[in-house]
VORO-614457 format. One line per 4 residues: number of its first residue (from 1); their letters; for each residue z negated, y, x of N, C-alpha, C, O, CB. Coordinates in nm, 2 decimals, always signed. Glycine has a CB too. Example, Ala and Ser with C-alpha at 12.3 -4.5 7.8 and 13.67 -1.06 7.14 Angstrom:
// residues 2
1> as> -0.78/-0.57/+1.32/-0.78/-0.45/+1.23/-0.78/-0.33/+1.32/-0.85/-0.33/+1.42/-0.90/-0.45/+1.13  -0.71/-0.22/+1.28/-0.71/-0.11/+1.37/-0.79/+0.00/+1.29/-0.80/+0.11/+1.34/-0.57/-0.06/+1.41
END
This chain:
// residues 83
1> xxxx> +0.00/-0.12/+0.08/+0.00/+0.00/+0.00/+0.00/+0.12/+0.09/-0.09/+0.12/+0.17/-0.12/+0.00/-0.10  +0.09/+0.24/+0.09/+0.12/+0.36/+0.19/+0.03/+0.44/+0.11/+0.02/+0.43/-0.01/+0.28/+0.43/+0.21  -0.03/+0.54/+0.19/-0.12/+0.72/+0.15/-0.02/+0.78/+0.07/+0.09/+0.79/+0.12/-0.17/+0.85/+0.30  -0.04/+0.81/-0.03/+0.01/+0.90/-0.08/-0.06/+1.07/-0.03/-0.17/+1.10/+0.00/+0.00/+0.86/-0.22
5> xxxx> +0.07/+1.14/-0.03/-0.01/+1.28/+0.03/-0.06/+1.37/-0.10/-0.01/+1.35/-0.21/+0.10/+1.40/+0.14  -0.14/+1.45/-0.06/-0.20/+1.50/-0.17/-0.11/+1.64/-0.24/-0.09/+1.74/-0.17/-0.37/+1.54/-0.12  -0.06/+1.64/-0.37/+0.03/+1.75/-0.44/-0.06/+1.85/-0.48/-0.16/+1.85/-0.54/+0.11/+1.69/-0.57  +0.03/+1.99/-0.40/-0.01/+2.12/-0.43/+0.06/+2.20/-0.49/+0.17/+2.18/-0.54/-0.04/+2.18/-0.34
9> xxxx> +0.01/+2.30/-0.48/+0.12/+2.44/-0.55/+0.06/+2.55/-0.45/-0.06/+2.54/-0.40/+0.09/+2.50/-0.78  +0.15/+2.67/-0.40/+0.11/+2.78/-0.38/+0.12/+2.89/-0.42/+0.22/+2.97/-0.42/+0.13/+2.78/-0.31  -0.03/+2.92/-0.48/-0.04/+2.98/-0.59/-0.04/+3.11/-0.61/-0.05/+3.17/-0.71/-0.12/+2.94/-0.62  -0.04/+3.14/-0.50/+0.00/+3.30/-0.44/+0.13/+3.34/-0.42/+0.16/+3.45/-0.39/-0.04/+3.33/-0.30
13> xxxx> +0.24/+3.22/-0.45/+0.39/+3.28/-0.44/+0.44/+3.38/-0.55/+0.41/+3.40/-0.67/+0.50/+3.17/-0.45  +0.55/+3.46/-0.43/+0.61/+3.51/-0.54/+0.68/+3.48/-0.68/+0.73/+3.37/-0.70/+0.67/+3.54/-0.50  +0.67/+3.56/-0.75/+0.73/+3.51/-0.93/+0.86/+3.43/-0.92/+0.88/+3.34/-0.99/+0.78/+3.65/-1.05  +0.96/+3.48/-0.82/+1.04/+3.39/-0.77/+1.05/+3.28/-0.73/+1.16/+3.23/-0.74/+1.06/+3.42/-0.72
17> xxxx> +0.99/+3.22/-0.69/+0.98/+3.10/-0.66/+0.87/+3.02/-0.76/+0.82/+2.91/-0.74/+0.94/+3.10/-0.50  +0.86/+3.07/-0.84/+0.72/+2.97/-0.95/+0.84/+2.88/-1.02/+0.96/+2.92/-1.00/+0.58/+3.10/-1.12  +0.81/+2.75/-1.09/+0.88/+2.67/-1.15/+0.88/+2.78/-1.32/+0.81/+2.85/-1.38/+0.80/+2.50/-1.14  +1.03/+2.71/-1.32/+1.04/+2.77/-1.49/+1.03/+2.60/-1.59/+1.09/+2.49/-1.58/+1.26/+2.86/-1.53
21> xxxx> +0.91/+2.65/-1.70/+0.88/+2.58/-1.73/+1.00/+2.52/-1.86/+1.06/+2.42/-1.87/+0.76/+2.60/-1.73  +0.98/+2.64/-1.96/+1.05/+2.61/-2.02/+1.14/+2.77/-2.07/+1.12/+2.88/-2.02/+0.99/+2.52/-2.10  +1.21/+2.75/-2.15/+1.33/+2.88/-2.18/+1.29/+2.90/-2.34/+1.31/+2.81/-2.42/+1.54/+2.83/-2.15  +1.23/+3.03/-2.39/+1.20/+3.01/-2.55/+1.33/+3.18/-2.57/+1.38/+3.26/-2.50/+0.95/+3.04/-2.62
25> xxxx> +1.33/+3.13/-2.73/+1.39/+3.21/-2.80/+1.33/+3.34/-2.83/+1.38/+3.45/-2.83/+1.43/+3.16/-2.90  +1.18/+3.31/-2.87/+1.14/+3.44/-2.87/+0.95/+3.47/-2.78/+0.88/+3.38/-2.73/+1.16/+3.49/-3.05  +0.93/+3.59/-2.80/+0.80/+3.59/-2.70/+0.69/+3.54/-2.77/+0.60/+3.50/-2.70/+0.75/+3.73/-2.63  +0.66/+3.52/-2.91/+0.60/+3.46/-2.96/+0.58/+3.27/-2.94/+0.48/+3.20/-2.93/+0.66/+3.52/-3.07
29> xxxx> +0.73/+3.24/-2.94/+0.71/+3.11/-2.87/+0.63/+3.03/-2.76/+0.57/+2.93/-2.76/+0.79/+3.10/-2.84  +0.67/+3.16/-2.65/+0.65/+3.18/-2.52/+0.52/+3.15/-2.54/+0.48/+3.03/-2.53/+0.69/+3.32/-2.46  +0.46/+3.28/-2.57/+0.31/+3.22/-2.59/+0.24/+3.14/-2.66/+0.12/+3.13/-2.63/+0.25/+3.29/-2.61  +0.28/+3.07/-2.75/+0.23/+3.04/-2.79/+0.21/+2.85/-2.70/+0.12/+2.76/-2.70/+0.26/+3.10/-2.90
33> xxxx> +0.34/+2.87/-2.65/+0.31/+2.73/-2.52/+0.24/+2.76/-2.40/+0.16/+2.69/-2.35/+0.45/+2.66/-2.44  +0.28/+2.90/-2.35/+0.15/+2.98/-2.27/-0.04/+2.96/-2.31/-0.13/+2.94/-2.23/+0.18/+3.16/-2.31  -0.03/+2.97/-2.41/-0.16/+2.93/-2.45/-0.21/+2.79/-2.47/-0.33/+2.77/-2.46/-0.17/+2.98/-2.55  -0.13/+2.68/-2.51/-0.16/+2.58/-2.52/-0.11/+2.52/-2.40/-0.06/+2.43/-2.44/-0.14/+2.53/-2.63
37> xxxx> -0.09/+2.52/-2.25/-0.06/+2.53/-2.11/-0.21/+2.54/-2.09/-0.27/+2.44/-2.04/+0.03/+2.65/-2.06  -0.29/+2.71/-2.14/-0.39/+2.74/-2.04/-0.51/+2.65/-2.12/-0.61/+2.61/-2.07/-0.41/+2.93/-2.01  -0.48/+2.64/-2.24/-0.62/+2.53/-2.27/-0.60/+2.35/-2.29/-0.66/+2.28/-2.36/-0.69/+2.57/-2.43  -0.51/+2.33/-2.21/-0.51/+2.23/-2.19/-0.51/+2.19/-2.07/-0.48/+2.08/-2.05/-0.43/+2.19/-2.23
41> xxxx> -0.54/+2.27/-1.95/-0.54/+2.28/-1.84/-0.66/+2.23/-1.82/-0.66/+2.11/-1.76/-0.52/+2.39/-1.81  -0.76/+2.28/-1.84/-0.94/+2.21/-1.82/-0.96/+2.09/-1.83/-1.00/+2.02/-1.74/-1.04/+2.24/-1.93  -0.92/+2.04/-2.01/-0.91/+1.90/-2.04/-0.91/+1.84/-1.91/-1.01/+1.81/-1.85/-0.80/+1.87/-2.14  -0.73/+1.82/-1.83/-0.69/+1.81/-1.73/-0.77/+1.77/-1.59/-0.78/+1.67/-1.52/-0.64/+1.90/-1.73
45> xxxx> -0.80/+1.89/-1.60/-0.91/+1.89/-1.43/-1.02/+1.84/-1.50/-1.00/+1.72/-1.45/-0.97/+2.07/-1.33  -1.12/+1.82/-1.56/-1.21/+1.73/-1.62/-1.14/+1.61/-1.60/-1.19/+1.54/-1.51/-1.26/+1.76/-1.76  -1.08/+1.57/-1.64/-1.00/+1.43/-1.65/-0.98/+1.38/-1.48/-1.02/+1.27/-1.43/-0.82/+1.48/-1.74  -0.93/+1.46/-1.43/-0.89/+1.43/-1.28/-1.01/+1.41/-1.19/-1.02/+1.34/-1.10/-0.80/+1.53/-1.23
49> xxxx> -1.11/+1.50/-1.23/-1.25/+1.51/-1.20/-1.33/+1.35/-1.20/-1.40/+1.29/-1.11/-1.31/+1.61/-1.31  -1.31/+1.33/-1.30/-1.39/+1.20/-1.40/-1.30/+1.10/-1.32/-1.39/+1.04/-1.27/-1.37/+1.19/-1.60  -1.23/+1.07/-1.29/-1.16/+0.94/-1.29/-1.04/+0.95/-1.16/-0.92/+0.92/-1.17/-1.10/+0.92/-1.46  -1.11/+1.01/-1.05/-1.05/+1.03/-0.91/-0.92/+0.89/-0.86/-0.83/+0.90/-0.78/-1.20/+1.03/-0.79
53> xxxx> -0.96/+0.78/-0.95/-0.85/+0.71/-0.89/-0.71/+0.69/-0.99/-0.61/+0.61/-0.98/-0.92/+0.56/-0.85  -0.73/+0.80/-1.10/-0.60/+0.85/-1.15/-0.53/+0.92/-1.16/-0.44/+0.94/-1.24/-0.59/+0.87/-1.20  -0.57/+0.98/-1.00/-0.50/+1.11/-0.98/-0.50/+1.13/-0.82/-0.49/+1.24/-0.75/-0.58/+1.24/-1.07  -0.50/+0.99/-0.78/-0.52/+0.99/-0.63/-0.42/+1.10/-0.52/-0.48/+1.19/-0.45/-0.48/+0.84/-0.60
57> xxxx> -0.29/+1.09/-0.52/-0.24/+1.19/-0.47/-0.20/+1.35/-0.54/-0.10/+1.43/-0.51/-0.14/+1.12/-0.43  -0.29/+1.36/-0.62/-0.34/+1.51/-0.70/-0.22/+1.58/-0.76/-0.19/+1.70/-0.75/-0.41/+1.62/-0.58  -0.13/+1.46/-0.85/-0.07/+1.55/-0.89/-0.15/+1.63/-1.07/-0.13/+1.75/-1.10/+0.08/+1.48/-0.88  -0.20/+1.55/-1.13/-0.29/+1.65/-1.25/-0.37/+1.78/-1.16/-0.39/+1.89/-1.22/-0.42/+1.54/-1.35
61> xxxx> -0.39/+1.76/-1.07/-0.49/+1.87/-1.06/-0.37/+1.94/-0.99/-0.44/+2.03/-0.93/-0.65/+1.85/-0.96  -0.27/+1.97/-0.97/-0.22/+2.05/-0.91/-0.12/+2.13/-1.01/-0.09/+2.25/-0.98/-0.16/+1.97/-0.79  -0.05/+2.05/-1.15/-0.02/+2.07/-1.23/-0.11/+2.15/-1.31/-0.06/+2.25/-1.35/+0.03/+1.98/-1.27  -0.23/+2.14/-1.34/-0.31/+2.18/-1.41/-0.35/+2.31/-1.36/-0.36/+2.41/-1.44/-0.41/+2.09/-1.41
65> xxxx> -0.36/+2.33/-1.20/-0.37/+2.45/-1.16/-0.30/+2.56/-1.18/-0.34/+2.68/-1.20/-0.37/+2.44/-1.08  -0.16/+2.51/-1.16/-0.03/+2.57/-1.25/-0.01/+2.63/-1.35/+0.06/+2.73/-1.37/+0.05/+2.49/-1.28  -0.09/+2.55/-1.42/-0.07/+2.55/-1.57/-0.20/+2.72/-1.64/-0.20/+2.80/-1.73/-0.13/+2.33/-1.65  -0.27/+2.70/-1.55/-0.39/+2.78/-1.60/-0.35/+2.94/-1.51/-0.42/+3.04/-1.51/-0.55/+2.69/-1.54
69> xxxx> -0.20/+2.92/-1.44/-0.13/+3.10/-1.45/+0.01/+3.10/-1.50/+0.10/+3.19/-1.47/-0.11/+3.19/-1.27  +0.04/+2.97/-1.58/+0.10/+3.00/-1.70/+0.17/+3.15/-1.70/+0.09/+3.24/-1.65/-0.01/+2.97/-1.82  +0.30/+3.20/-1.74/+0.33/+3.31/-1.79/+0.47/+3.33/-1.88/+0.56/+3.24/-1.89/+0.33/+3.39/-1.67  +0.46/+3.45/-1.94/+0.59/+3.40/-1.98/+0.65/+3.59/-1.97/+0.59/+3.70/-1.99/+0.58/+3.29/-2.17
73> xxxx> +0.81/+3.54/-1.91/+0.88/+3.65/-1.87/+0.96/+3.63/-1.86/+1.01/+3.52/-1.82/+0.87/+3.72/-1.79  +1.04/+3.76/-1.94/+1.18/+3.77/-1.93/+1.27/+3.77/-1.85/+1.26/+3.83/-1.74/+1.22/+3.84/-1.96  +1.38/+3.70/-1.89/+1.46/+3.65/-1.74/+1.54/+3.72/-1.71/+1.64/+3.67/-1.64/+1.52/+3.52/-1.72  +1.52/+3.85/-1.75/+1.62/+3.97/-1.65/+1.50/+4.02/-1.55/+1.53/+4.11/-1.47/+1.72/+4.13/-1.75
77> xxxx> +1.37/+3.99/-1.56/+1.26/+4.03/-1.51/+1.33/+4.07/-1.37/+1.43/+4.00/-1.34/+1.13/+3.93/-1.51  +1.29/+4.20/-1.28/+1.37/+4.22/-1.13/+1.26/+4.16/-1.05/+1.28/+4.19/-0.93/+1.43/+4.39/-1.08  +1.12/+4.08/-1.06/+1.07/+3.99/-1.00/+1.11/+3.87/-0.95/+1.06/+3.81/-0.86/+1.00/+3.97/-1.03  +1.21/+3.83/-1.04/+1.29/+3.69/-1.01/+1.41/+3.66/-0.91/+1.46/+3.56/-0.86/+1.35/+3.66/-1.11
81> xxx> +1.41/+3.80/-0.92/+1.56/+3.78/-0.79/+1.46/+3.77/-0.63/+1.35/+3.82/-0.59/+1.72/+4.00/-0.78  +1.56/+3.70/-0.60/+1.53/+3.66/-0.46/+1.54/+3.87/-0.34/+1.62/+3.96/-0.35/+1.69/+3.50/-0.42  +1.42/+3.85/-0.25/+1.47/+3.96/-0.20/+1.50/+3.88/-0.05/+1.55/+3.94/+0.05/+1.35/+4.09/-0.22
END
């Protein structure tokens, strides 16, 4: 059986480089998966917390981390372009 390495995010990047999670029609949508993102996030790390050999190479806790700066923006935003 090989180590798995442990999965991060860097959580200090620019808006440019964050993953797009998903694409909504309107901002209402947006948030309203924005919000169920940031409270489902906890659940999550409790979960990963409790039960360390389910999450051995960390990817819930790293997703979860993710998930809890959640945002939602428009994709002409001029934070998105690469500088």
């Amino acid at each position: 059986m090989g180590a798995y390495h442990r999965s991060f995010n860097d959580l200090s990047a620019p808006l440019n480089k964050w993953d797009i999670w998903a694409r909504f029609e309107s901002q209402t949508s947006c948030e309203k998966e924005k919000q169920h993102l940031r409270n489902e996030a906890p659940v999550r790390l409790k979960f990963a917390r409790e039960h360390p050999d389910q999450d051995a190479n960390g990817n819930i806790v790293a997703v979860s981390e993710a998930w809890q700066r959640a945002d939602c923006i428009a994709s002409d935003d001029p934070r998105l372009k690469s500088k």
